[in-house]
C-alpha positions as CSV (number, residue, x, y, z in Angstrom):
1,X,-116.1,22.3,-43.1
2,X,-113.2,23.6,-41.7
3,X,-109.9,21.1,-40.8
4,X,-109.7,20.3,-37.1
5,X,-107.1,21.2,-35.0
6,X,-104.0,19.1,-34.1
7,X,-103.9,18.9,-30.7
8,X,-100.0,18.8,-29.2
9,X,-100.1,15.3,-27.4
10,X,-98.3,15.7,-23.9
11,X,-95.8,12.9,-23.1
12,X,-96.5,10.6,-21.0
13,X,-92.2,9.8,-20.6
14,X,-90.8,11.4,-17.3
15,X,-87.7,13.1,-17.8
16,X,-85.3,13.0,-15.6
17,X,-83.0,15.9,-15.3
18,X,-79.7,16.1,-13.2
19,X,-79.8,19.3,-11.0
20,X,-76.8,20.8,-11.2
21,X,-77.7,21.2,-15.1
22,X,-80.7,23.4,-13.7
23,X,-79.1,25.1,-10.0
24,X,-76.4,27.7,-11.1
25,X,-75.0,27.9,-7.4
26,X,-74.4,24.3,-7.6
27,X,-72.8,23.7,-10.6
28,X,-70.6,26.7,-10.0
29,X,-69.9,24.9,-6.9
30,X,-68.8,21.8,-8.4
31,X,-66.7,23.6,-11.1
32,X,-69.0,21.7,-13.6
33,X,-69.2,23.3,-17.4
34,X,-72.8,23.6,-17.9
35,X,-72.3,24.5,-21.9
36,X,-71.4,27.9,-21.2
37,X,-68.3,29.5,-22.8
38,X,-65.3,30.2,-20.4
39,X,-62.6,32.7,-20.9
40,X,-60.0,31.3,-23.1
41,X,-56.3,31.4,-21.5
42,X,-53.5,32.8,-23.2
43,X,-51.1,30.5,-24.3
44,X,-47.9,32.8,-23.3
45,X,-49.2,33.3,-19.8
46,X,-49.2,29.2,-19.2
47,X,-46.3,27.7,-17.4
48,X,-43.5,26.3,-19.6
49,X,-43.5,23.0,-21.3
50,X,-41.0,20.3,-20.9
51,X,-39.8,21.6,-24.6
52,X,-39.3,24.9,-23.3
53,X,-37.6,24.0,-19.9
54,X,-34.9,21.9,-21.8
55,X,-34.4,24.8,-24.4
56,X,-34.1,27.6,-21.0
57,X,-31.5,25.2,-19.6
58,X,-29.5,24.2,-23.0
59,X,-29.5,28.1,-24.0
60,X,-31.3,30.2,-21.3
61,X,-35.0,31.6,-21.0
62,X,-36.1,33.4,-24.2
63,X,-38.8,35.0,-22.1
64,X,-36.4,36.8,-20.3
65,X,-34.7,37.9,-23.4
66,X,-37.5,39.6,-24.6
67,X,-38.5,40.9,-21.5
68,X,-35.2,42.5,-21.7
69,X,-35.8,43.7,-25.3
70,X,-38.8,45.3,-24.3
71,X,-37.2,47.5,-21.9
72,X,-34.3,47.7,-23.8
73,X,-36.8,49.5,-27.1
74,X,-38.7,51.4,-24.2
75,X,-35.7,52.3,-22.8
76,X,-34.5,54.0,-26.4
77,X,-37.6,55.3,-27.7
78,X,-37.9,57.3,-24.1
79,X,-34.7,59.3,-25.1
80,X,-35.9,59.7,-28.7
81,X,-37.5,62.9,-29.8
82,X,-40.7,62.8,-30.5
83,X,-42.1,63.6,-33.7
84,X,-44.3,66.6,-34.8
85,X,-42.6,68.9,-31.6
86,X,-40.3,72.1,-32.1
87,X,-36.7,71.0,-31.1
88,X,-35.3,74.4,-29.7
89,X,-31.5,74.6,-31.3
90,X,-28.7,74.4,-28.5
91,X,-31.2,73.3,-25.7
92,X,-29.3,70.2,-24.3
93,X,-31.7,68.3,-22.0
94,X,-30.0,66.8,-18.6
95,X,-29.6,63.6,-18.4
96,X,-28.3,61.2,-15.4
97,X,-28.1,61.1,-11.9
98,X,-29.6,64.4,-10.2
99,X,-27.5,66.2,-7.7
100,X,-24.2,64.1,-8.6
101,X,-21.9,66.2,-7.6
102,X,-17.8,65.3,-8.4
103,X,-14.8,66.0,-6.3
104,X,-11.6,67.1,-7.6
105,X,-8.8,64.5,-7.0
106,X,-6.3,66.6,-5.6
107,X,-9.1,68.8,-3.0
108,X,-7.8,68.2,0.1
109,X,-10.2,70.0,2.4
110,X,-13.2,68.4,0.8
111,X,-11.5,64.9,0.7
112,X,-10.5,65.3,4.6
113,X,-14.3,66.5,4.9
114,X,-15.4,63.6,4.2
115,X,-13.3,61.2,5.8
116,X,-14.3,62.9,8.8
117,X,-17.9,63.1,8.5
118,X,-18.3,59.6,6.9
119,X,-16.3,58.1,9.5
120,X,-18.3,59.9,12.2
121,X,-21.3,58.4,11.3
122,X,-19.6,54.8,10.7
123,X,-17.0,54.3,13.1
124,X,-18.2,53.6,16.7
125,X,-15.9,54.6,18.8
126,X,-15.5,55.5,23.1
127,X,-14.5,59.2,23.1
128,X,-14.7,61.8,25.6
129,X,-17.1,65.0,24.8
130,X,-14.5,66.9,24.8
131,X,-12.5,65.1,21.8
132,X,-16.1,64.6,20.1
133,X,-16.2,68.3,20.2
134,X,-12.7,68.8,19.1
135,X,-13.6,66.7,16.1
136,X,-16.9,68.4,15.1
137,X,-15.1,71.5,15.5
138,X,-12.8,70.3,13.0
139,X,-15.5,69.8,10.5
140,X,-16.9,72.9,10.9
141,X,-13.9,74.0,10.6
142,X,-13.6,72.4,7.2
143,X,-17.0,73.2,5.9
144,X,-16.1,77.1,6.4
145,X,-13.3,76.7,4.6
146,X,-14.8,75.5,2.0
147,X,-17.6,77.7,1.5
148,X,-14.9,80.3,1.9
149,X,-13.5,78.9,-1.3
150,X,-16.6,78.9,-3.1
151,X,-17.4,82.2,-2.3
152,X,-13.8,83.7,-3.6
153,X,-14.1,81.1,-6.5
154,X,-17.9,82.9,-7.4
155,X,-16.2,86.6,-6.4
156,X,-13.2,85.9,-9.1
157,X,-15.3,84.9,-11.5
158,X,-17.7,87.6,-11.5
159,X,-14.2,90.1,-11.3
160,X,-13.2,88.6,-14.6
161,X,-16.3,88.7,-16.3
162,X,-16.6,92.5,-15.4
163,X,-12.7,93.0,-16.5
164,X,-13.8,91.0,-19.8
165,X,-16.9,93.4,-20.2
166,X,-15.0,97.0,-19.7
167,X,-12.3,95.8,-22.1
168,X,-15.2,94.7,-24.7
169,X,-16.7,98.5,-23.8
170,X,-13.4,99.9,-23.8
171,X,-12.5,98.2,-27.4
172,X,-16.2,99.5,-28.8
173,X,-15.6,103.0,-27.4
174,X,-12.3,102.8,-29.0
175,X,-13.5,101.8,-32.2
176,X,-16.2,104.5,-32.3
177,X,-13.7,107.6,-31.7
178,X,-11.2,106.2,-34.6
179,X,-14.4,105.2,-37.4
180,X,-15.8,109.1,-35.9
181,X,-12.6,110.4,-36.5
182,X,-12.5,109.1,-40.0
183,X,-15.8,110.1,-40.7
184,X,-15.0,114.1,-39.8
185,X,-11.4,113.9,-42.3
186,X,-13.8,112.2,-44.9
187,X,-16.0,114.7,-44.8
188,X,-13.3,117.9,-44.3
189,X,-11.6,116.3,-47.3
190,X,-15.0,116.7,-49.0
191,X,-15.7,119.9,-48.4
192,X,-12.4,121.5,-49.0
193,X,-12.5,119.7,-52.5
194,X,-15.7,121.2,-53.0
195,X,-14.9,124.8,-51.9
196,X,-11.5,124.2,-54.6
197,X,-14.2,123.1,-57.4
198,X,-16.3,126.8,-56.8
199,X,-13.6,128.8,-56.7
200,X,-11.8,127.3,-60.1
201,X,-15.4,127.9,-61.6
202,X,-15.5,131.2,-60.2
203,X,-11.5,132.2,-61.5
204,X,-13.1,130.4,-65.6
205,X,-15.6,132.7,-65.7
206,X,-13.6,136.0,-64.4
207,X,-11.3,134.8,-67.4
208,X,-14.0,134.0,-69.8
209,X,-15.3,138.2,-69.8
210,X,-14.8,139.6,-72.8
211,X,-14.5,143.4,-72.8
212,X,-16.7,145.9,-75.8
213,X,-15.6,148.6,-77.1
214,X,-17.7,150.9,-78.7
């Protein structure tokens, strides 16, 4: 005969659960932990201790100080090479501010530019169109000369580089007529020495004939 089955006895006990343990929406609502793992903080993005604030005050914040490190090694391996890339010999690589442009100390018509054209747009002051005009006139003035400059500056330049290049050319040509020159004695003094060597050969062997007589 086979063995009866167990049957699983239902109990009778009422169980009383709360609800938030069973309703998602309200235990979210109520910020309570229904067992469920939260995110875990990182201890460096919580505010400072009392520890920490006394140490910031008695020698200053060590956060900033290796915030400032940070940028500080950024900073340097940015204007490091970079491994495993062809460095091209000679290339220098700009560095700084772009378009900084410097003024000689002693150029008066771009100094007295300026003055003019800074203190137009800084100074307010009650003028007349007419001096207004005078004074823009003035700057123009001052800007033509100074693009006059540049231009003769550029035109002297290129004058000396051309004077440089014709007395490189000239010094080449030079040097080719005298090592030409050389070259035709060289090879005149060869062939007159050879032309000496035939006829001595030829003035030995007239000598050398014997003469039979019979």
């Amino acid at each position: 005969m086979g063995t009866a089955k167990r049957v699983k006895r239902q109990t009778l006990m009422r169980e009383v659960r709360p609800e938030m343990t069973q309703d998602q929406t309200a235990a979210n609502q109520l910020s309570f932990n229904t067992g469920r793992k939260t995110a875990k903080k990182n201890p460096k993005d919580a505010a400072p201790n009392k520890k920490e604030q006394r140490r910031a005050l008695l020698y200053g914040s060590q956060r900033k100080d290796k915030h400032k490190r940070e940028l500080l090694r950024k900073q340097i391996e940015k204007d490091l090479p970079s491994l495993n890339r062809a460095v091209v010999p000679g290339l220098k690589l700009k560095r700084g501010k772009k378009g900084k442009k410097f003024v000689a100390d002693h150029d008066s018509i771009i100094l007295e530019r300026l003055v003019k054209t800074v203190g137009d747009k800084q100074d307010q002051v009650d003028e007349s169109k007419l001096e207004k005009s005078r004074r823009l006139e003035e700057i123009r003035d001052l800007k033509r000369k100074e693009l006059e400059r540049k231009e003769q500056e550029k035109q002297n330049k290129l004058d000396d580089k051309k004077n440089e290049l014709k007395k490189t050319s000239s010094v080449a040509r030079t040097m080719r007529r005298k090592n030409k020159r050389v070259a035709e004695k060289e090879a005149q003094r060869e062939e007159e020495d050879l032309q000496k060597s035939k006829s001595e050969k030829t003035a030995a062997k007239k000598a050398k004939k014997s003469v039979s007589f019979a």
